[in-house]
C-alpha positions in Angstrom: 69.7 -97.1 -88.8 65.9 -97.8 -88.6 66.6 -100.4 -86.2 68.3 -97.3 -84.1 65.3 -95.4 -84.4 62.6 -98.0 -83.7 64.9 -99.1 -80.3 65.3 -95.3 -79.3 61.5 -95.0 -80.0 60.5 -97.5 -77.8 63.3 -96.1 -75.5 61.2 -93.0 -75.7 57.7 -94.4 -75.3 59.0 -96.7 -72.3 60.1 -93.6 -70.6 57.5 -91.2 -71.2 54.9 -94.2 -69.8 57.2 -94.8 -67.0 57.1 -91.1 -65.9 53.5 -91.3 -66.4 52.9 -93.8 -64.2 55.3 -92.5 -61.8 53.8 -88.9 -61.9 50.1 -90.5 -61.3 51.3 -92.6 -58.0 53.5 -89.5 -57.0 50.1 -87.2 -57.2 48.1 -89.7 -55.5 50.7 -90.0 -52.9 50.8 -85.8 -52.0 46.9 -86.2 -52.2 46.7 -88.6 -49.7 48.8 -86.4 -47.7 47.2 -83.1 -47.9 43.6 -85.2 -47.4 45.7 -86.7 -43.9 46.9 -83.1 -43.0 43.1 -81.8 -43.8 41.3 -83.9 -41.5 43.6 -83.7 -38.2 43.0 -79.6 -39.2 39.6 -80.0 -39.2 39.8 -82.7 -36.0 41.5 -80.1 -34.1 39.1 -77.4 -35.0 36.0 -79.7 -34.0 37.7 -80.6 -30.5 38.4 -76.4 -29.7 35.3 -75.6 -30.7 33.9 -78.7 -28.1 36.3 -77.4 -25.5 34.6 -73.8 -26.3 31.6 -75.0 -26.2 32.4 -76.6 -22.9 33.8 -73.6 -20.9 30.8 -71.2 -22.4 28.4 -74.1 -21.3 30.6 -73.6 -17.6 30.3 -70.2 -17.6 26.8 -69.6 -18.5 26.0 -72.0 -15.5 28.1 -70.1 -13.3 26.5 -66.2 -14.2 23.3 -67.7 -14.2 23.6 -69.5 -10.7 24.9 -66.0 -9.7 21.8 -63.9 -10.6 20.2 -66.5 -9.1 21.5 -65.9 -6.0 21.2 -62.1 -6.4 17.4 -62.8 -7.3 17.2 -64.5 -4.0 18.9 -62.0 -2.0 16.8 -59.2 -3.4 13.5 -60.8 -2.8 15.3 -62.0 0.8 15.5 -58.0 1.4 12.2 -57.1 0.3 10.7 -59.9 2.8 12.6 -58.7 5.2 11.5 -54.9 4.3 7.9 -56.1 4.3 8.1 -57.8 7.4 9.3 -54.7 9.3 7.2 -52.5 7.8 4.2 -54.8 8.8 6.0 -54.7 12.6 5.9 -50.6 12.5 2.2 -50.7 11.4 1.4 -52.8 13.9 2.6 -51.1 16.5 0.8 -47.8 15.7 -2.1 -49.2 15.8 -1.4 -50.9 18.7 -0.2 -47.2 20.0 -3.5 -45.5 18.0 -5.6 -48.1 20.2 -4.0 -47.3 23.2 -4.3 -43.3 22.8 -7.8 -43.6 21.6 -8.6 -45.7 24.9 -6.9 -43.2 26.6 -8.8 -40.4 25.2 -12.2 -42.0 26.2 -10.6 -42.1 29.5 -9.6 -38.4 29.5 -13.1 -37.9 27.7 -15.1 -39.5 30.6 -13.3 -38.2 33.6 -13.6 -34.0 31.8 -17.0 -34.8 31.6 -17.1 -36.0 35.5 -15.3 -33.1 36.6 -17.9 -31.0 34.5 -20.4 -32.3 36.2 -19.1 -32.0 39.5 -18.2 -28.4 38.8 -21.7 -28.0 37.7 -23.2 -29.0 40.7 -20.8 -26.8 42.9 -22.1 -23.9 40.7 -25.4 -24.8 41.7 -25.2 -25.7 44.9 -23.1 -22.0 45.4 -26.0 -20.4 43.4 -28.4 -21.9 45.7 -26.7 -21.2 49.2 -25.8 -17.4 47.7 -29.7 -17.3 47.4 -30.4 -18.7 50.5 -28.0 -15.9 52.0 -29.6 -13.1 50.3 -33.0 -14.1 51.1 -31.9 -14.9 54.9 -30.4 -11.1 55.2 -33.6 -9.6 53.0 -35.5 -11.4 56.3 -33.7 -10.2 58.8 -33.1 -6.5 57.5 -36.8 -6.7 55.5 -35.9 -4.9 52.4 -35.0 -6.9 49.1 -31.4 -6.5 47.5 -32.8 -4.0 45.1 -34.4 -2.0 48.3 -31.5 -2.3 50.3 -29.7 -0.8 47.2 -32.1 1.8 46.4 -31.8 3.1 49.8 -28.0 3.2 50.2 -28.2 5.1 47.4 -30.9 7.6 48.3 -29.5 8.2 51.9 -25.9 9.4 50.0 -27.5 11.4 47.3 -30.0 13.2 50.3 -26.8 14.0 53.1 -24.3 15.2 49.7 -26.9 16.0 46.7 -25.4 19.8 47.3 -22.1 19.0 47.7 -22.5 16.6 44.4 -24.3 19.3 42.5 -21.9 22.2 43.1 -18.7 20.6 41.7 -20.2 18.7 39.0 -21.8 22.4 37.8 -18.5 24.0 38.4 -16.0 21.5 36.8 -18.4 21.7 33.7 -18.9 25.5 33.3 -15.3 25.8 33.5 -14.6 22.8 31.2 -16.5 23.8 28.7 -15.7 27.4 29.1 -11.9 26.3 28.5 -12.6 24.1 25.7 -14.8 26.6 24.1 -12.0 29.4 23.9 -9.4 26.7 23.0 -11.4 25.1 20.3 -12.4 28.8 18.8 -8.8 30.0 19.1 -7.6 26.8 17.2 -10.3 27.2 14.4 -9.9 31.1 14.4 -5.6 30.6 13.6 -6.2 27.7 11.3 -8.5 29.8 9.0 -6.1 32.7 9.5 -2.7 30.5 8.4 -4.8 29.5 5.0 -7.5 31.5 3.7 -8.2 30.9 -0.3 -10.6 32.3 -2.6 -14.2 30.3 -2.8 -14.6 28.6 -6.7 -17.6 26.4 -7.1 -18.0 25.1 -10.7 -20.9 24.8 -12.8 -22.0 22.6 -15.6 -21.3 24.6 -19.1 -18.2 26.4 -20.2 -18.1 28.7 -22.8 -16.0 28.8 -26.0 -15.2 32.1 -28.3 -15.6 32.1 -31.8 -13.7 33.9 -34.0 -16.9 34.9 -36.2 -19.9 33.7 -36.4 -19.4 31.6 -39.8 -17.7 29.4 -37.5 -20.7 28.2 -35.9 -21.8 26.5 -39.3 -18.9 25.2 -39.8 -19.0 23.4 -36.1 -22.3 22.0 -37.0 -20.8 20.6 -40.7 -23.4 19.4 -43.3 -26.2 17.6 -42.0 -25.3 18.2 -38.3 -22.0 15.5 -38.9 -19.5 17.7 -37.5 -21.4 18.3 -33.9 -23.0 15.4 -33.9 -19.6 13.4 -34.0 -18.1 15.9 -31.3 -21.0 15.1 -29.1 -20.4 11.1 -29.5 -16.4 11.7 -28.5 -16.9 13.7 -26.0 -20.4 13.2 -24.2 -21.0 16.7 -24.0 -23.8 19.0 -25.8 -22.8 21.6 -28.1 -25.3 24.6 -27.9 -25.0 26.7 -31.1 -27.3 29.6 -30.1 -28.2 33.5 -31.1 -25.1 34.4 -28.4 -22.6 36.4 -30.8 -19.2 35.0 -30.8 -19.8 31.8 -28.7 -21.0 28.5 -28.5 -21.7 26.4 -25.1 -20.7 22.8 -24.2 -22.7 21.7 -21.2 -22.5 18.4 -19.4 -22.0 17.6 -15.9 -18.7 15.9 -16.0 -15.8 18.7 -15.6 -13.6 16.5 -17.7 -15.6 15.4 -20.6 -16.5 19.4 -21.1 -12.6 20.3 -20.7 -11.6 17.6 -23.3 -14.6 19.5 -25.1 -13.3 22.1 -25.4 -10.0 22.1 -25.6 -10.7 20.2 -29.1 -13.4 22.6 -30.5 -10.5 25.4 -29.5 -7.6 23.4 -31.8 -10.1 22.6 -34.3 -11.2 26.5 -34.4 -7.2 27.3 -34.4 -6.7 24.8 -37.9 -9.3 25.6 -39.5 -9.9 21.8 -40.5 -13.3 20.8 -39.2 -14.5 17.6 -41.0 -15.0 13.7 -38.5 -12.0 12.5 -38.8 -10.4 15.8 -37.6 -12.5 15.8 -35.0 -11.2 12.6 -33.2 -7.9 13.3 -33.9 -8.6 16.7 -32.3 -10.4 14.7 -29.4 -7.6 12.1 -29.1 -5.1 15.2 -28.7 -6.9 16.8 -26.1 -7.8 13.3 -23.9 -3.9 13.4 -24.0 -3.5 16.7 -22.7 -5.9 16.7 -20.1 -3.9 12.9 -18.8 -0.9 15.2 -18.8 -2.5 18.3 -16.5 -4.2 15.4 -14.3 -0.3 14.4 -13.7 0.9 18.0 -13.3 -2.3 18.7 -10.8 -1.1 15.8 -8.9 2.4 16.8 -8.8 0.9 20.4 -8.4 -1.3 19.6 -5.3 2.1 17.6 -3.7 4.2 19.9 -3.9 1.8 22.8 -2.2 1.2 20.4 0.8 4.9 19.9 1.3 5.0 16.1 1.6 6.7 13.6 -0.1 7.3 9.9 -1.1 3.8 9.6 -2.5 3.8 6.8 -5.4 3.2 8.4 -8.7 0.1 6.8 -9.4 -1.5 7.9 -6.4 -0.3 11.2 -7.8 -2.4 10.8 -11.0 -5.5 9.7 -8.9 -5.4 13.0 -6.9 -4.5 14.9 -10.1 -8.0 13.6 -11.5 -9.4 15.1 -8.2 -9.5 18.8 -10.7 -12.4 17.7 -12.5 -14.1 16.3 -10.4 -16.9 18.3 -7.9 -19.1 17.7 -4.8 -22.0 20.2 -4.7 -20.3 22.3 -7.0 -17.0 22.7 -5.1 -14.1 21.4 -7.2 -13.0 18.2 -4.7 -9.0 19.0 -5.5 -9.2 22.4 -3.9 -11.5 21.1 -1.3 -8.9 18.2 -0.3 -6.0 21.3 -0.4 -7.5 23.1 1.8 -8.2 20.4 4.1 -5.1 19.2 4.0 -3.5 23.2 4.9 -6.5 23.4 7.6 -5.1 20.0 8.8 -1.6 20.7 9.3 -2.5 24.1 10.9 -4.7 22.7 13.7 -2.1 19.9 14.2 0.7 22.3 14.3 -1.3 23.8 17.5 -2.2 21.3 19.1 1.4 19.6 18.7 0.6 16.3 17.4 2.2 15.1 14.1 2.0 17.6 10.7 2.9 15.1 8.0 0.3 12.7 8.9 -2.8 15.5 9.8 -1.9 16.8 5.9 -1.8 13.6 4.4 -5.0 12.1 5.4 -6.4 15.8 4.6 -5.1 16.0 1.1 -6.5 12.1 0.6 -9.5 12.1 3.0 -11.4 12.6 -0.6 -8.9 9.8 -2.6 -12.3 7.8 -3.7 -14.1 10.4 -5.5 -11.3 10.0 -8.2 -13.1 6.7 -9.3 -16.3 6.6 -7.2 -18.0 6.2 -10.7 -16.1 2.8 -11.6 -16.0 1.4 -8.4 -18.9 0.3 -6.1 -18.9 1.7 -2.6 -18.9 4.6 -0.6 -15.9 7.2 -1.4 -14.4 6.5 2.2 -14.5 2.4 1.6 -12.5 2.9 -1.8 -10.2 5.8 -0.9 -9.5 3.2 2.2 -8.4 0.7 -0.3 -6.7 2.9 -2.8 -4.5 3.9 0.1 -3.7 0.9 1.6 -2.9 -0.5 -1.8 -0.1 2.3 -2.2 1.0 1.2 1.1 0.2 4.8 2.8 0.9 4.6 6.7 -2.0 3.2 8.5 -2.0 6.6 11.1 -3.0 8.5 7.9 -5.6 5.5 6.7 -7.2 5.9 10.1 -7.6 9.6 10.5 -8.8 10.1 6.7 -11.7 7.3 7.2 -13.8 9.0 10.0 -14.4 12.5 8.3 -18.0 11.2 7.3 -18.4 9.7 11.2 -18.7 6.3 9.2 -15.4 4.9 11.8 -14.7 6.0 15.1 -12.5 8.2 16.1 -9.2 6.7 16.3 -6.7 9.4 16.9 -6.7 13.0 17.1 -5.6 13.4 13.6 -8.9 12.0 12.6 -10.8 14.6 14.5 -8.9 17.3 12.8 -9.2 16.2 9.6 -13.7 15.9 10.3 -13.4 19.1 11.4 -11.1 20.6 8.3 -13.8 19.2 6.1 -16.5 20.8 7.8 -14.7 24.2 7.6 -14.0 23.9 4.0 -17.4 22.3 3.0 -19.7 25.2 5.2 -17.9 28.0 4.4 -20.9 30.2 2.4 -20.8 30.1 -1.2 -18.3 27.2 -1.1 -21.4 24.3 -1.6 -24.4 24.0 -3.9 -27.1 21.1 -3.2 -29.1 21.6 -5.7 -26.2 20.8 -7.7 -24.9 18.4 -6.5 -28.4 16.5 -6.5 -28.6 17.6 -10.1 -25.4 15.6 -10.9 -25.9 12.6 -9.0 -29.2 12.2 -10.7 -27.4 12.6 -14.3 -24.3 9.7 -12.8 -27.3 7.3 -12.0 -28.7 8.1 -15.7 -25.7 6.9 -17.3 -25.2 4.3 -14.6 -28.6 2.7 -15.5 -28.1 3.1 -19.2 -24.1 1.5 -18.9 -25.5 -1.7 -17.0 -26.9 -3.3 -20.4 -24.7 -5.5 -22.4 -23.6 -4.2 -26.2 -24.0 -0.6 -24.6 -20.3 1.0 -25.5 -20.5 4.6 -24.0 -23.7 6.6 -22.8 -24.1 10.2 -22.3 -26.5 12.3 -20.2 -27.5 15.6 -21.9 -29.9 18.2 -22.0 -29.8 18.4 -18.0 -30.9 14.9 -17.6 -33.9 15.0 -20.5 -32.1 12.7 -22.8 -29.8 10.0 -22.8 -27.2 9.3 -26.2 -26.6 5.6 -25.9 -23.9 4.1 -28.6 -24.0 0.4 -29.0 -21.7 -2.1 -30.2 -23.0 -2.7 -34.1 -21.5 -6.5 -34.2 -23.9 -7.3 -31.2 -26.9 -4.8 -31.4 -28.6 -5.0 -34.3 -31.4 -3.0 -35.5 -34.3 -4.7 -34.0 -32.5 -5.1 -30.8 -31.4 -1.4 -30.3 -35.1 -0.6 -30.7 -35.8 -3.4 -27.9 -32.5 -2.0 -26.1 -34.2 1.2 -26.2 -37.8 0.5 -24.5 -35.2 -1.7 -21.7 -33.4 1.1 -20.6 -36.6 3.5 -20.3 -38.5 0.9 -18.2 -35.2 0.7 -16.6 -35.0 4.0 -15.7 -38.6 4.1 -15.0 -38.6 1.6 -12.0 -35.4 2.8 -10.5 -34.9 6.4 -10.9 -36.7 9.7 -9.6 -37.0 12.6 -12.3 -39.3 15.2 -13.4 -41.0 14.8 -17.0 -39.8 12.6 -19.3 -36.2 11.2 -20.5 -35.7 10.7 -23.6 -33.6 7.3 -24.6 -31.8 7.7 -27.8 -30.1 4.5 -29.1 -27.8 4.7 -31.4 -26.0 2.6 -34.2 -23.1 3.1 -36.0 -21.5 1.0 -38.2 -18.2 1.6 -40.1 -16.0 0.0 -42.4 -12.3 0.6 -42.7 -9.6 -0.1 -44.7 -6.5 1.0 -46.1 -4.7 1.5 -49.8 -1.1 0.5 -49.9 
């Protein structure tokens, strides 16, 4: 029984070695061919990547051998480019040369033919001299003689003759013109005959008791003296019961004037501040009767397609005078005057009225703009496109431009009938005003200076500067400027007083 198990034991052992060694050479075996089947993998991956390598290698060769080319071509076409562009250069120069030898040529033969011309001038000149002295031998009078006698032997056989017609054609010339001309004028004035209204340089308002007048003045004079400042105006607060008096030479600064003092009086409420809102109110309402004037004076004339700002212009023509006649009215009845004549003498209406009714265009801004009224109503109109017949026959009314048409005679001589009529002008007055314009004029031209005001009929001058560029020391060196100023460049009787003024205010607001 041991025996058994020893033999099956070795049985055991003999096979378990066995398979050992049989597993081992079978592994080693299945290594050896994975390892085999490895490599050729790896062979064959290593000879497509050298075929790869190959056929990039080709094709690289190939694209670049093709920009090659296209490099080659490219600079081929440039060359070529170059080349012809070189060709076309040369042969404008080559045609510059030839036109410029061609010009000396032209050059030298003009001035041959000049001089050839100039000698046959001179030679005529000479043999034209040689005539006239031959025939001032042979008749023995010089050319001026010769004249002089022609002349002397026709006046002496028809001086009568002559004498009579001339004398008779004129007598009844002018004796036709004369009644012509007077029966014109005479109808004219007839068709439009309108009250005379010459302006002066205060307007009055009514109080409605005399505590009102210290009430106008405010504590410490604040109340009128910041109503003068707005407005440019004087305020007289006198002994006349029930009244005060704004004066100042500008028409519109005395109507904005007043129209505030007259709301101010109606609220009751007179303290600054009321006072520029009263001022601001009544600068707005005098723009809006400027407009309605305009429209006003447009519609009396009968013409139409005027541009509305031209309107407002002429509007501003209401307060605005020449030797105290108010220039609006003046230009209406010119323009009526105008249209009457023209209707007469049966040349064109429209056009006689319009250069009438705007033959006085740039005294609506004379004071802004340099110039003569004609030279800037010329350009006011023409930059509203108006018709150049009416531009023409509005421009000669001061004789400054000829006569261009017969519209322009009319309109000269509808301005002299409204300008001489007695009563209509005042010199004196007008002198008066001009001399309180060039005041303010002088004062205006200094820098800082933001609005100046004439009063006391030219004796003083209110000047209000800017506070952030005049200081104190300034304004009184401002001051003594403008009076030497004035001094050198203006005419006036006595003295003018300067008055500079500084204000300074600070505002703000709680919110």
């Amino acid at each position: 029984m041991e025996i058994n198990l020893i033999y099956l034991s070795g049985i055991i052992i003999a096979a378990l070695t066995g398979g050992a060694v049989l597993g081992y050479y079978t592994r080693q075996t299945i290594a050896r061919k994975q390892a085999g089947s490895i490599e050729e993998k790896l062979s064959k991956l290593v000879s497509q990547a050298k075929e790869e390598a190959k056929e990039t290698l080709l094709g690289a060769k190939e694209k670049s051998s093709k920009i090659l080319e296209e490099i080659k071509g490219y600079e081929r076409e440039k060359q070529k480019q170059l080349t012809r562009a070189e060709e076309r250069l040369f042969k404008k120069e080559q045609t510059l040369d030839q036109k410029s030898a061609q010009l000396e040529k032209d050059d030298a033969e003009l001035k041959s033919k000049a001089k050839k011309v100039k000698k046959i001038k001179d030679d005529l000149l000479a043999l034209r001299e040689k005539e006239s002295k031959k025939l001032e031998k042979i008749s023995g009078l010089t050319q001026e003689q010769a004249k002089s006698e022609l002349f002397s032997v026709i006046e002496k056989n028809e001086q009568q003759v002559i004498l009579e017609r001339i004398n008779r054609l004129e007598k009844e010339g002018r004796e036709e013109l004369d009644k012509k001309a007077q029966r014109l004028i005479a109808l004219a004035m007839q068709r439009y005959a309108s009250s005379l209204a010459s302006e002066t340089t205060s307007t009055v308002v009514d109080l409605p008791n005399d505590d009102m007048k210290g009430r106008i003045i405010g504590k410490e004079g604040r109340n009128i003296k910041t109503l003068e400042k707005l407005t440019g105006v004087e305020i007289l607060v006198d002994d006349t019961p029930g009244a005060i008096v704004v004066s100042g030479f500008n028409p519109m600064r005395r109507q904005i004037a007043k129209i505030a003092l007259e709301k101010l009086i109606s609220d009751g409420r007179i303290q600054p501040n009321r006072i520029e809102e009263m001022v601001e109110k009544a600068t707005q309402e005098i723009n809006e009767k400027i407009q309605e004037a305009g429209e006003a004076a447009i519609f009396d004339v009968g013409i139409t397609g005027i541009n509305p700002q031209l309107i407002k212009l002429l509007g501003r023509l209401r307060f605005r005078t020449s030797y105290g006649q108010n220039v609006l009215l003046h230009s209406l009845e010119v323009a009526h005057l105008s249209g009457a004549i023209a209707a007469e003498l049966g040349i064109d209406v429209e056009i006689a009225k319009k250069a009438g009714l705007f033959h006085d265009i740039g005294k609506a801004v004379d004071h802004e703009i340099q110039g003569s009224h004609v030279e800037i109503g010329k350009r006011i109109l023409k930059k509203f496109d108006m018709d150049d017949k009416v531009i023409e026959a509005m421009q000669a009314h001061h004789e400054e431009y000829p006569y261009d048409s017969l519209e322009s005679i009319i309109v000269q001589v509808g301005d002299a009938i409204s300008g001489s009529r007695p009563g209509a002008r005042k010199d004196t007055l007008e002198a008066y005003l001009k001399r309180l314009e060039e005041l303010e004029k002088v004062a205006s031209a200094f820098k800082g200076v933001e609005k100046v005001y004439a009063i006391q009929a030219g004796r003083e001058i209110r000047v209000f500067v800017q506070p952030e560029k005049i200081d104190d020391y300034q304004a009184v060196k401002l001051a003594k400027e403008i009076a030497n100023q004035i001094h050198q460049e203006l005419n006036y009787p006595g003295e003018i007083k300067v008055n500079v003024i500084r204000e300074t205010r600070a505002i703000e607001y709680a919110r």
